[in-house]
C-alpha positions as CSV (number, residue, x, y, z in Angstrom):
1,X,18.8,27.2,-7.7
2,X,18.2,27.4,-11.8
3,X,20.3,24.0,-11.2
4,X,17.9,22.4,-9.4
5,X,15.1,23.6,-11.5
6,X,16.1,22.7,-14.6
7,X,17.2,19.1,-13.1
8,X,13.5,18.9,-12.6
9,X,12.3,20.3,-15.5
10,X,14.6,18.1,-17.3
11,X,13.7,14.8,-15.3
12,X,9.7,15.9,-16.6
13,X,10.8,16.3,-19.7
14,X,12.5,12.9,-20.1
15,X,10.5,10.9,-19.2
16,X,7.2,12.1,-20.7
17,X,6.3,10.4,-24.0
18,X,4.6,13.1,-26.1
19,X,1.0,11.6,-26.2
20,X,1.6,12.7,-22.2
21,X,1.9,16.4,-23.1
22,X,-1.2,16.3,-25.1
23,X,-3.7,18.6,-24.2
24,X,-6.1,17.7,-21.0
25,X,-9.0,19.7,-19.6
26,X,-8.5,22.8,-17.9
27,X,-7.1,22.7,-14.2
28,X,-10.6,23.2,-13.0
29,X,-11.9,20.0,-14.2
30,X,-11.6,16.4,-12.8
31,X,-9.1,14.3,-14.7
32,X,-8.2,11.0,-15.1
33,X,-4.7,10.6,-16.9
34,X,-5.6,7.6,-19.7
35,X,-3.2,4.6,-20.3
36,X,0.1,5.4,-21.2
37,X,0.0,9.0,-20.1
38,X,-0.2,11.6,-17.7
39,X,-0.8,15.4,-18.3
40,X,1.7,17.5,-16.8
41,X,0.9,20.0,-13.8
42,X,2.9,23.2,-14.9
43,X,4.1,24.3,-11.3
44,X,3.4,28.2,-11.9
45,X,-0.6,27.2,-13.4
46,X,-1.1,25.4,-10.4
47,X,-0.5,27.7,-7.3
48,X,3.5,26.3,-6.7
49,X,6.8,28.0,-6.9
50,X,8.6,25.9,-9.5
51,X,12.2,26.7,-7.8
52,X,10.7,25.8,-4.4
53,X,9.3,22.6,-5.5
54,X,12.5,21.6,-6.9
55,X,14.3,22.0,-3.8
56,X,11.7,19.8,-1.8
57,X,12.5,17.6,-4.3
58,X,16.5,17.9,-4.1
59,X,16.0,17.9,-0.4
60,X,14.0,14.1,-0.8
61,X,16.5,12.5,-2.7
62,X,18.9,13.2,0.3
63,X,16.7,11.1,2.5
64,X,17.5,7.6,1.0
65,X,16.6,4.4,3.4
66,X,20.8,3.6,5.1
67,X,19.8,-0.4,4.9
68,X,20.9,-2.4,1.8
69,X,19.5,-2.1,-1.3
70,X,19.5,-5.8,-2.1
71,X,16.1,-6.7,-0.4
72,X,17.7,-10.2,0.9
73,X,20.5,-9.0,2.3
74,X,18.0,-5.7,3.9
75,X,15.8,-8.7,5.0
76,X,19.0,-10.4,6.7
77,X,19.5,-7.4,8.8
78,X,15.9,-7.0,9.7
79,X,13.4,-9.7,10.3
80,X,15.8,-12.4,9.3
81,X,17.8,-12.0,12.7
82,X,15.4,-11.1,14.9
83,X,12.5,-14.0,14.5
84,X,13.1,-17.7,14.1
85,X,13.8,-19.4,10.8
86,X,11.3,-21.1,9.6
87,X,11.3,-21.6,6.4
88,X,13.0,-17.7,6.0
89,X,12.3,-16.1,2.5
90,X,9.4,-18.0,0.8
91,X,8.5,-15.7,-1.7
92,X,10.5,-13.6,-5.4
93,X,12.7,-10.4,-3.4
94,X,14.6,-8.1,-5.7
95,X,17.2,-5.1,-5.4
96,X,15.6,-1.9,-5.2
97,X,16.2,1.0,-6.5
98,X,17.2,5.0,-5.6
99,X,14.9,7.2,-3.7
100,X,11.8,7.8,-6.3
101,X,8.6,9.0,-6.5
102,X,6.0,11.5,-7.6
103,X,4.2,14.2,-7.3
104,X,0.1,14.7,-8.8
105,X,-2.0,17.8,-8.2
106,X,-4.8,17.5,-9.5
107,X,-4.5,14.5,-11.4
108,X,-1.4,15.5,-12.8
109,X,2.2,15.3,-13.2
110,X,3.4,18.3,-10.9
111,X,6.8,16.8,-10.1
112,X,9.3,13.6,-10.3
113,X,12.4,12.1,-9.1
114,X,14.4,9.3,-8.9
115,X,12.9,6.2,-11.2
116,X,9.9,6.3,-10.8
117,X,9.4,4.0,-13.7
118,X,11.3,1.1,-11.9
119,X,9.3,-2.0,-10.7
120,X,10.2,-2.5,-7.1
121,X,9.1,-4.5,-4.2
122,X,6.5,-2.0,-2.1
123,X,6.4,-4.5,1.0
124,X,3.2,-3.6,3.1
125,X,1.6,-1.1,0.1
126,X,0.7,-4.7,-0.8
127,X,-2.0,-4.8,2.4
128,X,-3.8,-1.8,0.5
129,X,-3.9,-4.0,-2.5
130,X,-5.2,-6.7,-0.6
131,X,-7.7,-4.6,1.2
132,X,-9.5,-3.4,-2.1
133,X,-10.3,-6.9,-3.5
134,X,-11.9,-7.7,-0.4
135,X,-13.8,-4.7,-0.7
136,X,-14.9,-5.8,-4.0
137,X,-16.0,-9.3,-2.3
138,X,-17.8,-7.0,0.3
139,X,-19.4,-5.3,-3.0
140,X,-20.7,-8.1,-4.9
141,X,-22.6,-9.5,-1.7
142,X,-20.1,-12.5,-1.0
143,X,-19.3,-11.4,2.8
144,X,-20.4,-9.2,5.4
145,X,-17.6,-7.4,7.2
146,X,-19.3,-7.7,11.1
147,X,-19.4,-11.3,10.1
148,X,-17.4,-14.1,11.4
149,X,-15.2,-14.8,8.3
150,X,-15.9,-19.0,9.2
151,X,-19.2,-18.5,7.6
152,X,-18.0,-17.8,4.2
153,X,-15.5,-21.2,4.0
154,X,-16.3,-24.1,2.3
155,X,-16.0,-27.4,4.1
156,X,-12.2,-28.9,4.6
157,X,-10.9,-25.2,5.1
158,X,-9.3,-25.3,8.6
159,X,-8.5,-21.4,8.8
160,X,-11.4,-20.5,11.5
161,X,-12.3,-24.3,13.1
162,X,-10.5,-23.8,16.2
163,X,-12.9,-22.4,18.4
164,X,-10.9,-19.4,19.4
165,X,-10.4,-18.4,16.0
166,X,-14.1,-19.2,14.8
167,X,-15.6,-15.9,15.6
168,X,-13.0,-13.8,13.8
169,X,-14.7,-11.3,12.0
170,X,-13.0,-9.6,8.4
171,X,-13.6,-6.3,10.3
172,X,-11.0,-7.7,12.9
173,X,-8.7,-9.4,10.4
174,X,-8.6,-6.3,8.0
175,X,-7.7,-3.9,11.5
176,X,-5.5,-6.5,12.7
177,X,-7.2,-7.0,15.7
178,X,-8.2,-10.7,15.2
179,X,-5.8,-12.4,17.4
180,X,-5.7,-15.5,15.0
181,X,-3.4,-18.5,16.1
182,X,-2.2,-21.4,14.4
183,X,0.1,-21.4,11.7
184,X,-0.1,-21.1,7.7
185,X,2.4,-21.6,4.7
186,X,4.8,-23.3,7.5
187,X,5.1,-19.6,9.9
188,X,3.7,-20.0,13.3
189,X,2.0,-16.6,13.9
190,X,4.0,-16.2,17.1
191,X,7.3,-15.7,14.5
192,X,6.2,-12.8,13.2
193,X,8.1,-10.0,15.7
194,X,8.3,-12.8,18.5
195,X,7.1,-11.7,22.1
196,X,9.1,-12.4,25.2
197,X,12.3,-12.3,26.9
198,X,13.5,-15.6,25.5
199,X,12.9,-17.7,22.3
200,X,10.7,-20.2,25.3
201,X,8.3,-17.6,26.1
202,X,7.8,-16.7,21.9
203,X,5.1,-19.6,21.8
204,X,3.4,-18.7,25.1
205,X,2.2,-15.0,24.2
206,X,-1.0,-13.8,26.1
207,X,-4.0,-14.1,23.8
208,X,-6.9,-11.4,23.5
209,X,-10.3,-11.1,22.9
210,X,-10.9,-10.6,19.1
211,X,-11.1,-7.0,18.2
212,X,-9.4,-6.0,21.3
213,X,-6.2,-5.4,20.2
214,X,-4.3,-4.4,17.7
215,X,-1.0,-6.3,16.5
216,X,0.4,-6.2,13.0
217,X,1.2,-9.3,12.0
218,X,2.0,-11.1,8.2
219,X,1.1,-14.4,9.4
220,X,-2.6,-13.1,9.7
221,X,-2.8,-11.2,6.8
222,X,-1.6,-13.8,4.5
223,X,-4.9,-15.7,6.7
224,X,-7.0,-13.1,5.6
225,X,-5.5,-14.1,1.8
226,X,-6.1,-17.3,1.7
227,X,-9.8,-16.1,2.8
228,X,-10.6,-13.9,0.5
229,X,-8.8,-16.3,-2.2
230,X,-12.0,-19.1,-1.3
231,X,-14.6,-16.3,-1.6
232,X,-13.3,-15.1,-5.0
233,X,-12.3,-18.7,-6.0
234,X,-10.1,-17.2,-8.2
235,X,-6.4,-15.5,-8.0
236,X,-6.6,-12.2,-6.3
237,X,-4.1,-11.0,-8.7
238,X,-6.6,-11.8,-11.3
239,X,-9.5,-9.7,-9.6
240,X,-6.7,-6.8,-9.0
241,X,-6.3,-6.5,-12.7
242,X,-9.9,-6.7,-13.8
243,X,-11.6,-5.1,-11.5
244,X,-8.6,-1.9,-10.5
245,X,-5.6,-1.9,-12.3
246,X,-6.9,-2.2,-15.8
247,X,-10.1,0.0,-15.2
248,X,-7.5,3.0,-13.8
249,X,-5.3,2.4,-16.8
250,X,-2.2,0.5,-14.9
251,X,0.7,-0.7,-16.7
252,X,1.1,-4.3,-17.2
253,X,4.4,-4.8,-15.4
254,X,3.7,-4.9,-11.9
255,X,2.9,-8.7,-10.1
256,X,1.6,-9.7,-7.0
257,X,3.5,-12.5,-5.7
258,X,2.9,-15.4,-3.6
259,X,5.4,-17.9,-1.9
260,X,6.8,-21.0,-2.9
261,X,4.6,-23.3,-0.9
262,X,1.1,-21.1,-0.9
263,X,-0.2,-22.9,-3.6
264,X,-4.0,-24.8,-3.1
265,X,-6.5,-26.7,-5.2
266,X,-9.6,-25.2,-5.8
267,X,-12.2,-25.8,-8.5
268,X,-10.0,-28.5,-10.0
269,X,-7.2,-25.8,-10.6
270,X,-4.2,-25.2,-8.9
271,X,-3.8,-21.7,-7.6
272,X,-1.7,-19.0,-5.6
273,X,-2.5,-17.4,-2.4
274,X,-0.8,-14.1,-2.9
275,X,1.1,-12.8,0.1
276,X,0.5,-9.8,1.8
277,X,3.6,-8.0,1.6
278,X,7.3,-8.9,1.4
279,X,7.8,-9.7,5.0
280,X,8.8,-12.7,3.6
281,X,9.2,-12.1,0.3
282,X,6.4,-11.6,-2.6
283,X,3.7,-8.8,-2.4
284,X,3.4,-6.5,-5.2
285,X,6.2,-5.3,-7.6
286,X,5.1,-2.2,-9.1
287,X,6.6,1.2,-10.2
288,X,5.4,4.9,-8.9
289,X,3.5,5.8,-11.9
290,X,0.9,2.9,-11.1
291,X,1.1,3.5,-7.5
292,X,0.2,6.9,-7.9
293,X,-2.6,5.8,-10.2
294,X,-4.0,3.3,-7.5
295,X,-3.7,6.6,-4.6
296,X,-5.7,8.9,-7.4
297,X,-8.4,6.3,-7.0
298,X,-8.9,7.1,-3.7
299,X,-8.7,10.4,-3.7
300,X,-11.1,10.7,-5.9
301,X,-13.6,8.2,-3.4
302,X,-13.1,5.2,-5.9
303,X,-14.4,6.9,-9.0
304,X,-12.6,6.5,-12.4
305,X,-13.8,8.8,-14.7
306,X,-17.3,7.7,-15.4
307,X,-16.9,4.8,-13.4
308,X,-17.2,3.8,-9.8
309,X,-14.7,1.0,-8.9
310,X,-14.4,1.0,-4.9
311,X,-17.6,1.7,-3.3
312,X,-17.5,5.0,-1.4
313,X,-18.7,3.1,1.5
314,X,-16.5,0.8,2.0
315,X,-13.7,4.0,1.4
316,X,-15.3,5.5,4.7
317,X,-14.9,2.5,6.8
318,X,-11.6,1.9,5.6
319,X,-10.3,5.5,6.4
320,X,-12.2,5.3,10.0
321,X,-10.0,4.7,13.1
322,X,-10.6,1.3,14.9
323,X,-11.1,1.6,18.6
324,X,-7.9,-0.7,19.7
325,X,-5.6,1.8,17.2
326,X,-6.8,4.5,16.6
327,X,-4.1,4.9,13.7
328,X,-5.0,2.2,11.6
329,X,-8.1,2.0,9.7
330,X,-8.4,-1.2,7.3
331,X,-5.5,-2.6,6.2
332,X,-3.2,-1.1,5.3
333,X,-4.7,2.3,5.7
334,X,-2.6,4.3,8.4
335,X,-4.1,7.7,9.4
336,X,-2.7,11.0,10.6
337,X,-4.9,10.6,13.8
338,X,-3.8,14.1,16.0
339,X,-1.2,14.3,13.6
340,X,0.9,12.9,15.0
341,X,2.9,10.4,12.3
342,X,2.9,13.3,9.7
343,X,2.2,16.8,11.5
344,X,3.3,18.7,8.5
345,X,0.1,17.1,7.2
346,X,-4.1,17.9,7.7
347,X,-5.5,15.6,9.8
348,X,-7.9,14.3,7.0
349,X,-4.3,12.7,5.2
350,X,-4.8,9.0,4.9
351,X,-1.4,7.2,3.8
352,X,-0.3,3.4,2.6
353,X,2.6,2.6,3.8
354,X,5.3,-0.5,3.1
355,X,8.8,-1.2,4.3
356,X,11.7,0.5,3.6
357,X,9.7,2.7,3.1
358,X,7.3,2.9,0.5
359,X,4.6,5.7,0.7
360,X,1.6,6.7,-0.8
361,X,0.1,9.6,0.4
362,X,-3.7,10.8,0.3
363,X,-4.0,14.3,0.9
364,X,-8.1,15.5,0.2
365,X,-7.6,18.7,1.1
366,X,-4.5,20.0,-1.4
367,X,-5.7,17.5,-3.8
368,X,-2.6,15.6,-3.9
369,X,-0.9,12.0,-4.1
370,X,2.5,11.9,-3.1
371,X,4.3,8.5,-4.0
372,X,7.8,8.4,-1.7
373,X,10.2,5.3,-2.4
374,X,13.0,4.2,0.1
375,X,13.4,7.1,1.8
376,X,14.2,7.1,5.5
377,X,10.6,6.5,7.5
378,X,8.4,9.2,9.0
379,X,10.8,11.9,9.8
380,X,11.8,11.6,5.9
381,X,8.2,11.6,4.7
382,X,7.1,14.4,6.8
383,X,10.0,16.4,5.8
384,X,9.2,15.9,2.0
385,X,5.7,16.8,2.7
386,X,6.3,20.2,4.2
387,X,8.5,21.3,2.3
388,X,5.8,20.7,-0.8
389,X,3.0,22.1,0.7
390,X,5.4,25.3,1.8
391,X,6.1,25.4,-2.2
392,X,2.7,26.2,-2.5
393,X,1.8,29.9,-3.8
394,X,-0.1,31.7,-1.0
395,X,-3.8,31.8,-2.5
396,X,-4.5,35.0,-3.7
């Protein structure tokens, strides 16, 4: 037990530059870790019992993903042999690392593991990423989400002509209810987790009304992309940084990453639609530490500090359950509906959630963000959660 403790304590210790130990606000008070560092949360100031914290976190690192931990050769196993070829990997894939993640209470540092200062693929995390800048669109006027997304694309854009795809609304393409058909960066949206008893019937899938049902597919998330790309009319990378990542105080090591062939002209430049996650490769390379900064954000309704970033608003329609899934709230905001994916966990938990898996957690009521790397899917997650929230010191 004093192993396991002072492997944590240690694992703190190490990687906390001193300007990180510097002196923050009192528990009590909100906090906002600046760039470059991140107060600690001493476990015994802030209601946890340091020896049973650091076997939640032993007991984590136990729960590592079984697939490879070269992404192409993870990818081979997966999507690579069960959907048709083509094109395969389009987009940058990279070698992960070991499980890693951390823990903040508060807005601090109560607990890490792993390394969480490694830049990884996060796969689907990348949706949540996606799903803020076209909030920000939403916030500076340019769309209206119960509106058909046609009505915001300049002539020459063939992503909503067809009329079945024409009244598509970014309410339905951000729950993934849209139904959209055609195909985009050279994947038929039928390829993406193929319907049907035999490769013939994979083209023939029964449509459905927009918004009626759900169906997560890359193919239309990469649509909404290129979407939100021409209402920006700049990289969405670009308004990531400004407009989030630098504002909360992000590193400048993560990428978002596009594929080979999702380059367009626009304004007389030549830019990248960014992919949604790394289904077939790109998405967002990032480590825990700005993970964890990105879930704060949200905990805290889209407030930095003095400043309000994400519009509360468009928070509570993101965290609210659609009617075809009542799961899944924008992308890629699952929710602990019944609790039923996380039951350790309030009902109020909202979660991000990636291949692999990748996890960041939301939890409102113990005023936490839990960032989980490559550990072995719900069961795993769950597990991990539990077992922190039983570390917790009954209140007195």
């Amino acid at each position: 037990m004093l192993r396991l403790l002072s492997a944590l304590t240690l694992g703190l210790a190490l990687w906390l530059p001193s300007d990180v130990r510097a002196e923050a606000p009192p528990l009590d008070a909100a906090y906002v870790p600046p760039r470059g560092a991140w107060a600690e949360c001493p476990p015994s100031e802030c209601g946890f019992d340091a020896a049973k914290l650091a076997e939640a976190v032993a007991w984590v690192q136990t729960q590592e993903n079984p697939a490879p931990r070269d992404q192409t050769a993870a990818w081979v196993r997966s999507f690579g042999q069960r959907e048709p070829w083509f094109g395969g990997i389009l987009g940058p894939m990279a070698p992960r690392g070991p499980v890693s993640g951390v823990v903040i209470h508060r807005g601090r540092v109560l607990a890490q593991f792993g390394e969480p200062g490694r830049v990884d693929m996060s796969h689907s995390i990348t949706k949540s990423a996606l799903s803020a800048v076209v909030g920000l669109a939403w916030q500076d006027g340019r769309i209206d989400p119960d509106a058909p997304a046609a009505a915001s694309m300049p002539p020459g854009v063939d992503l909503f002509t067809d009329p079945k795809n024409a009244p598509i609304t970014w309410e339905q393409l951000l729950r993934q209810t849209s139904d959209w058909q055609g195909t985009l960066w050279g994947k038929p949206v039928w390829a993406d987790r193929p319907v049907g008893d035999t490769p013939e019937d994979w083209p023939n899938a029964p449509r459905a009304t927009p918004g009626a049902v759900y169906e997560y597919n890359d193919v239309r998330i990469n649509v909404l992309a290129l979407a939100a790309l021409h209402v920006h009319r700049e990289p969405l990378p670009v308004v990531f940084r400004e407009r989030i990542m630098d504002p909360i105080g992000a590193s400048s090591r993560w990428r978002w990453e596009g594929y080979r062939n999702s380059w367009i002209a626009l304004d007389g430049q030549r830019m990248q639609s960014v992919s949604g996650g790394g289904h077939w490769g790109g998405g967002l390379f990032i480590d825990s530490w700005d993970l964890a900064r990105f879930g704060l954000l949200y905990l805290r309704d889209g407030r930095w500090g003095d400043r309000q970033l994400v519009d509360p608003a468009w928070i509570a329609r993101s965290r609210t359950p659609g009617t075809a899934s009542p799961a899944y709230g924008y992308a890629n905001w699952f929710l602990n509906t019944g609790r039923k994916t996380l039951p350790s966990m309030p009902e109020s938990t909202v979660y991000f959630v990636g291949n692999g898996m990748n996890a960041v957690v939301i939890d409102r009521e113990h005023d936490l963000v839990v960032v989980a790397r490559w550990i072995d899917g719900d069961p795993a997650l769950d597990g991990f959660l539990k077992r922190l929230l039983a570390a917790r010191n009954p209140a007195p």
